[in-house]
N, C-alpha and C positions, 0 to 999 in steps of 0.2 A: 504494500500500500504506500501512497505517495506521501514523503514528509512534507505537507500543508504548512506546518512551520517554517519549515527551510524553502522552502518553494515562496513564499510571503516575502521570506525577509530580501531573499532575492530580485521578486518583483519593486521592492522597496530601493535596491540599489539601482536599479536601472532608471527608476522616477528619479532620483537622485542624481544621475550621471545626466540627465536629458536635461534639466534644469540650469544647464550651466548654457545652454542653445536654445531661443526659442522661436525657431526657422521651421518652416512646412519640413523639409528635408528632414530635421533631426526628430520632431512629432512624431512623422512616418517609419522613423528608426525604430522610436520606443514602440509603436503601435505594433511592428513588425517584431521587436526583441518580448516583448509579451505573452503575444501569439505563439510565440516557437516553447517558449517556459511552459507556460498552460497547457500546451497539447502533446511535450517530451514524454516519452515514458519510462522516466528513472527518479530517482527521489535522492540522487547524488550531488550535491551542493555544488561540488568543484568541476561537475559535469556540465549540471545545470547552467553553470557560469562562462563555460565553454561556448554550449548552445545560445546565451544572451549576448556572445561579445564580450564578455568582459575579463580581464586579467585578473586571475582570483590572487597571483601574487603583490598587487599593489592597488588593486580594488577596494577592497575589504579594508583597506586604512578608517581606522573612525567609523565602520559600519555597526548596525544591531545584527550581531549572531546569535543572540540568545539562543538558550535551547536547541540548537541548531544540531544535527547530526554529522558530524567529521570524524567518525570512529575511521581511524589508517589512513585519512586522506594524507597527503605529501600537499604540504606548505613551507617548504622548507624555502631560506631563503625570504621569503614575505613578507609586505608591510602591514604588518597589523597592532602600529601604534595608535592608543586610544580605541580600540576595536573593543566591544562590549561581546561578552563570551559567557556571560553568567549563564550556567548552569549546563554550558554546552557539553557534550561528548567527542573529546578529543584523543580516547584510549586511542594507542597505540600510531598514532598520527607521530607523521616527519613534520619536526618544528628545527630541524636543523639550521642554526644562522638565521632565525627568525626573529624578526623584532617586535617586541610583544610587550613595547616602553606605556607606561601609565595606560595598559589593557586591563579589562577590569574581567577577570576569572573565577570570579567565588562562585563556591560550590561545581565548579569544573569538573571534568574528568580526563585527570591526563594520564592514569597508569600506563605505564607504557610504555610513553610516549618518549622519542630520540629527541633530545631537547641542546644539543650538543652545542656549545659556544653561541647561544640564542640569548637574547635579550631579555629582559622582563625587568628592569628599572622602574620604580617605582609602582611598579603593576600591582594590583589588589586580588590575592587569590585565597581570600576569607572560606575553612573548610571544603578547599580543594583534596581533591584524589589523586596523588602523584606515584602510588605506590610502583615501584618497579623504576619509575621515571628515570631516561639517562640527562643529565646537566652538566658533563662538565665542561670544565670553564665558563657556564652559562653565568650572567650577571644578573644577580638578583638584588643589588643593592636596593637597599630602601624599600624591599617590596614588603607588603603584607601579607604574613604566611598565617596568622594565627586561626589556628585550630585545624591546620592541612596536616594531612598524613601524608608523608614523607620514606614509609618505613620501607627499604631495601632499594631507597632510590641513589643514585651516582652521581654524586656533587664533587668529585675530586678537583682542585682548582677552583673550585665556583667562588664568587665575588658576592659575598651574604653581608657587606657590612651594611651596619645599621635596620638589619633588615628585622620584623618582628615576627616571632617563629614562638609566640605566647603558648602555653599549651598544645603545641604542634607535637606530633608522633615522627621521629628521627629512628623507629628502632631498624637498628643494623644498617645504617647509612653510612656510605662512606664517604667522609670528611678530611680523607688526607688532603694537606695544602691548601685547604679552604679557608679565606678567610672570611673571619665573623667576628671581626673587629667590632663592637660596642650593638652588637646584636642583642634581642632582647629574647632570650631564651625561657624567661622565666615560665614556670611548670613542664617544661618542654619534657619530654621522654628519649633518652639517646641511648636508650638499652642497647649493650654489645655495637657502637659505632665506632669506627675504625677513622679518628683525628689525628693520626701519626702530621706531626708538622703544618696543623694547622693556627691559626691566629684566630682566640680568644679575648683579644685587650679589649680589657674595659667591658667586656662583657656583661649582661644580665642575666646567671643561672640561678636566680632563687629556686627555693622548693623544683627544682630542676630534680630530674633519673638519672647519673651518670654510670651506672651499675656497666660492670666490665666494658667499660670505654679505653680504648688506646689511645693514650695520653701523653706519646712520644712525642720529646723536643714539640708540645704548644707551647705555645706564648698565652701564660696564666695570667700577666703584667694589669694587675686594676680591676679582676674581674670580680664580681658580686656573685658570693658563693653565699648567703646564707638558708639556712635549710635546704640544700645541695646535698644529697645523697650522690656517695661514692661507694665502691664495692668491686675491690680484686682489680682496680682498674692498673694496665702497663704502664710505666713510661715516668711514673712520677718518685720521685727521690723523696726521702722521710725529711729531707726539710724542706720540700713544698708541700707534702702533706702537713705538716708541722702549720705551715704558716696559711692552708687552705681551714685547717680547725680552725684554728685562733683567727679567722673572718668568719665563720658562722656554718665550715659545713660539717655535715653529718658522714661519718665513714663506718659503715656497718660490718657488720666479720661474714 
């Protein structure tokens, strides 16, 4: 059955793109790029996008996707800064080198998804689905992660500073070389995450899970450990455990 959703928001971009012309010629375009949408027989967004004319890698800039269905579509590459995606289905979709700057993603679903050296600067992705998710090097600064699950997704490299990852699920994410410079981690869950040589300054891990985290060579410098649960975790010497008690955390046996 045809996604009526997707197929809407579609027709919405092509009103969109006509607006910028309003010559008999260009009328006749939309009338004609319509027609073709309405009477396709597929309910594939990036198809559908094909069939209107339109360039879904630099189209969709600033568009409404909501709810939209892009389960594996390939966007890699694409502008889709400012582009509204809430709630959309984006499992397993190529976001590869994709720019997805102040995109608004809550309640998204990216499990899956190859997110490789992709953008997402101050993008809002309030109780997103990242589980599996590949990011590395992706740039997340600034963004809004809080209350997304995160857990067995690949951020190696990724660029987290200041990013707020409140209550977010990190279990078994890997964090080597990640920076999350003055990140606000607080209640976050990073059960069994692997931070070998990531940057923590200035961090916020209150009431933070750090249970069997890999702790090699971070950078602790400034970070807000109080009721921070630790447990068996690698990498830290008895004088930065020393001096992570003595700021307020908890180290369980």
């Amino acid at each position: 059955m045809p996604d009526e959703k997707s197929r809407q928001r579609l027709l919405d971009l092509i009103q969109r793109a006509a607006e910028v012309s309003d010559d008999e010629e260009s009328y006749e375009q939309l009338l004609e790029s319509i027609r073709r949408v309405i009477e396709a027989n597929t309910d594939d967004l990036i198809e559908l996008s094909r069939i209107a004319g339109l360039n879904s890698r630099k189209d969709f800039a600033g568009a409404n996707l909501s709810s939209t269905q892009l389960y594996q579509c390939d966007l890699s590459g694409a502008n889709l800064i400012k582009t509204l995606l809430i709630n959309a289905d984006l499992r397993y979709a190529d976001l590869n080198a994709t720019d997805l700057s102040n995109a608004n993603l809550n309640g998204a679903l990216l499990n899956g998804a190859t997110m490789i050296s992709s953008s997402l600067g101050s993008a809002t992705l309030l109780s997103s689905a990242l589980c599996g998710a590949n990011l590395t090097h992706a740039n997340l600064s600034n963004a809004n992660l809080m209350g997304a699950d995160l857990s067995d997704a690949e951020l190696t490299g990724a660029d987290l500073r200041r990013s707020i990852l409140i209550h977010a699920s990190l279990n078994r994410v890997n964090l080597s070389h990640a920076n999350l410079s003055h990140a606000n981690l607080n209640r976050a869950v990073l059960t069994s995450s692997d931070m070998q040589g990531a940057s923590l300054y200035g961090a916020n891990l209150a009431d933070a899970n750090l249970y069997f985290v890999d702790l090699t060579d971070v950078d602790l410098g400034g970070v807000i450990v109080e009721n921070a649960r630790f447990k068996r975790n690698l990498g830290l010497s008895r004088e930065q455990e020393a001096e992570l008690r003595r700021r307020g955390a908890i180290f369980d046996i």
